[in-house]
N, C-alpha and C positions, 0 to 999 in steps of 0.2 A: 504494500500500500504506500508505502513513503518512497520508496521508489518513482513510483505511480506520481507522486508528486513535486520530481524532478529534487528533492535535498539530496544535499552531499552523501558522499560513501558513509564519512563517519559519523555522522548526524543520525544516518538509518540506522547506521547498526547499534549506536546507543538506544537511540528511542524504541527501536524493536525490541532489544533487551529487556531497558523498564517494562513496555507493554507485554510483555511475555511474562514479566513474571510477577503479574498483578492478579493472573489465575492460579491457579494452584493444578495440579500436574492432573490430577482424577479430573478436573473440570474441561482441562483441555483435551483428553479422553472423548468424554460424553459431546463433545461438541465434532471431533473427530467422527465417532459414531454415527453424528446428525447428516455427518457428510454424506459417509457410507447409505444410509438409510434412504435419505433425499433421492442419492442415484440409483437405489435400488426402485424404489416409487418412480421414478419415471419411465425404468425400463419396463413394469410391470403394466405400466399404464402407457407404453409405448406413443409417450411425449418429451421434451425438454420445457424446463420450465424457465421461464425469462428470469434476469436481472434486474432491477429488484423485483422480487416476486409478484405479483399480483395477489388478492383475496381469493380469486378462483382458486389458485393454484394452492393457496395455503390449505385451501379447507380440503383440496382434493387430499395433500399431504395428511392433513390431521386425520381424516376419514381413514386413512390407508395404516395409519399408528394404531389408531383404536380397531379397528375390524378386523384386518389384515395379519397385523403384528401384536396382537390385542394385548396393545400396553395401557398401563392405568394414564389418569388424568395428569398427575403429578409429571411423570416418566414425559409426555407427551408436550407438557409445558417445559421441560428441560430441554428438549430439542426444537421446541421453537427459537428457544433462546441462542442454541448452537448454530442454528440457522441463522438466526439475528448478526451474530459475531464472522460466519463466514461473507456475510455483506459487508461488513467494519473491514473486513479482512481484502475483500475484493477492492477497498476505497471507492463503496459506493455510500452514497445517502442510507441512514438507516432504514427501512421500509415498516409500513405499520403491520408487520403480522399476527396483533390480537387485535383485530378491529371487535366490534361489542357482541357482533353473532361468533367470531372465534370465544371470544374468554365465556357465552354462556355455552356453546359446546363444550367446552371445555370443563365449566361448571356444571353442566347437565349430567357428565361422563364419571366426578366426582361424588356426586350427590347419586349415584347410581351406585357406585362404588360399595358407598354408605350402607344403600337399603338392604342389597346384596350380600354384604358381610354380617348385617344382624340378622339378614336371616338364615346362616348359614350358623352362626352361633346361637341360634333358638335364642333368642329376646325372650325376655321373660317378664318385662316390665308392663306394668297393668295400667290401663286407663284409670284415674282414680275419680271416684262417681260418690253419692252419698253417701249409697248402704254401705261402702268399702270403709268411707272416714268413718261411720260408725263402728266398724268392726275392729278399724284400727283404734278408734278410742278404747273399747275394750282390752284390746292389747298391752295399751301402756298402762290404762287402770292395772291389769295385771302384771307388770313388767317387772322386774326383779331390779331396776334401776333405784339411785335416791330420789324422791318427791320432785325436786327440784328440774332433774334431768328430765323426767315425765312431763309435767307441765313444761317446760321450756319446748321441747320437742313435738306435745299437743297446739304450742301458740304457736311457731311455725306454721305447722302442716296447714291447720285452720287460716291461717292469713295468708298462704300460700295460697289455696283451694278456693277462696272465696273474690281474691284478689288476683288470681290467673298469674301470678307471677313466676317469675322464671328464677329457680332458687339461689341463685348467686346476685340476687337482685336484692336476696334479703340477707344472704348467709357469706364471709367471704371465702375464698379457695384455697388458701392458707392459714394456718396458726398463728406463725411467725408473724407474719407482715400482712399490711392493710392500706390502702389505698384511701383517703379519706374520700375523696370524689369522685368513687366508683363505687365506696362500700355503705352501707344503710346503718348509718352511726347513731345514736340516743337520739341527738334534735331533730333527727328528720323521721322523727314519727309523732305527734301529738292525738289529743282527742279534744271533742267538744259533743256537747249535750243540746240536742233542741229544748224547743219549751213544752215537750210532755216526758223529757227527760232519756229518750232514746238517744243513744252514745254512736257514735263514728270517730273511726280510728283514721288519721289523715298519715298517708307516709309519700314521704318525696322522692323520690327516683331523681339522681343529678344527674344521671347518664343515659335515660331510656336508651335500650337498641333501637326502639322505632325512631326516637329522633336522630336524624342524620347531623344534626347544629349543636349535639350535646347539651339543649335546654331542656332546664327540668322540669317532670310533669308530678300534680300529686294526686294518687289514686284512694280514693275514699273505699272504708270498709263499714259496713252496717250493720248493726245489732240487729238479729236474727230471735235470741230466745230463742231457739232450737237443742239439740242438744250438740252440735258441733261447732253453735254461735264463736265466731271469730274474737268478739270484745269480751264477750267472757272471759274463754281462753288465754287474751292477751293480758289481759287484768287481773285475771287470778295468778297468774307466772308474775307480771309484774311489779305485783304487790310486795313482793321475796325478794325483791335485786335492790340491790344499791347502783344505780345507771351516774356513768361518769360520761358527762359530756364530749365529743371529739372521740367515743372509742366505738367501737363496734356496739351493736343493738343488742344480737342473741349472743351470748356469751354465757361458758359451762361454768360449772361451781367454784373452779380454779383459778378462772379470770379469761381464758383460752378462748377465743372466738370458736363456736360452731360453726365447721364446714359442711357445704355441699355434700363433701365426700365423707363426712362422718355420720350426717345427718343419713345419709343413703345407706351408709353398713345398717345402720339402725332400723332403718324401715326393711330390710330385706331378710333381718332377724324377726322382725314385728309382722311381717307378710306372707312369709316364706309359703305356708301351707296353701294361699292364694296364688299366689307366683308359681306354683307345680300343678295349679290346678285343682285342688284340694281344698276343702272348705272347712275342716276341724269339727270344732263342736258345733260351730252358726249351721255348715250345713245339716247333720245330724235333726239340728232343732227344725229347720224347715223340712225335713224328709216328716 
């Protein structure tokens, strides 16, 4: 390419150098590969594909990864990329080869991935519906944990299921470490009572996924009087805490944020007999 661009002998050969070795040896590999592969798709498809590529040409190429060569999404975005570098490499203009119908193919191909490996792993995870919260309430009434872990784990699930939330919205993904304007800290949940004394829980989301501008939304939760009522739940757990400002909301008896991923061992102990298909004692009672 610098050649291509009439600089001197030593000039090329320095800057070839640096640019050479700003990849790393496996990456110049997979991009080598892209070559091989490219020229193998066109003989199969008994064309030449122009400089810089065209959008036809890319998608004939993608189509021909995935089908053909049947590589995952990932695999196939790394040889675009190789393809990208051998135009850098040609001292051509870079070309746009993920225009927005590539990267949703390419997203489409992923998200397939996805559905496909859960159900080769038999998914086990359950729609969670009324009668289920009710049955899981019983569960932790029964649960062999302290008081406190119960109810903490009951006002979750509850403000979860009532508020459609997505549980790292209320719980964060770590122990250690926490995010304050990602994570659901003490002051961004309050309440307030109408004038016949019905309670709403208000919680702020500073980062909804839906909003794409990172503005925050706050979703209101309604006293129910039910037996799975969310302000209940949330009121009777946090009546028990001493809430420090600036830290995490749900947090275990030891001061440790409840995670996602703790919270999940927990319900799949509390479920299990659901989760195989099996109903325990509930079923029994309805037989």
């Amino acid at each position: 390419m610098f050649h291509l661009m009439g600089l001197p002998g030593n000039v090329t050969k320095d800057l070839a150098e640096l640019g050479n070795f700003s990849i790393a040896n496996s990456t110049w590999s997979t991009y080598k590969t892209a070559e091989r592969l490219l020229l193998m798709c066109q003989a199969e498809h008994k064309t030449k594909f122009e400089w810089p590529m065209a959008t036809k040409d890319v998608l004939l190429f993608v189509h021909w990864l995935i089908y053909v060569r049947n590589l995952k999404g990932g695999t196939v975005n790394s040889y675009l990329s190789g393809v990208r570098k051998l135009h850098i490499m040609k001292g051509l203009e870079e070309p746009n080869l993920r225009p927005e119908i590539v990267k949703m193919i390419i997203k489409g191909k992923e998200h397939k991935e996805k559905g496909e490996g859960k159900i080769r792993a038999g998914d086990t995870r359950l729609p969670m519906t009324r009668d289920l919260m009710k049955v899981l309430k019983d569960r932790i009434i029964a649960w062999d944990k302290p008081w406190d872990t119960r109810l903490l784990v009951w006002a979750v699930c509850t403000l979860a299921f009532h508020g459609a939330f997505r549980i790292h919205e209320l719980l964060c993904k770590t122990e250690s470490f926490f995010d304050p304007h990602y994570t659901l800290v003490t002051e961004n949940v309050t309440m307030s009572s109408d004038s016949k004394g019905r309670r709403t829980i208000h919680v702020k989301l500073n980062c909804p996924k839906e909003q794409k501008k990172g503005k925050a939304v706050i979703v209101d939760i309604f006293e129910s009087g039910c037996s799975i009522c969310p302000v209940k739940a949330f009121t009777r757990w946090a009546a028990r805490q001493q809430q420090a400002a600036g830290m995490p909301l749900f947090r275990q008896q030891d001061g440790t944020p409840l995670t996602g991923k703790k919270l999940n061992g927990f319900l799949d102990t509390l479920m299990e007999e659901e989760a195989k298909g099996g109903g325990g004692e509930e079923k029994k009672k309805n037989q």
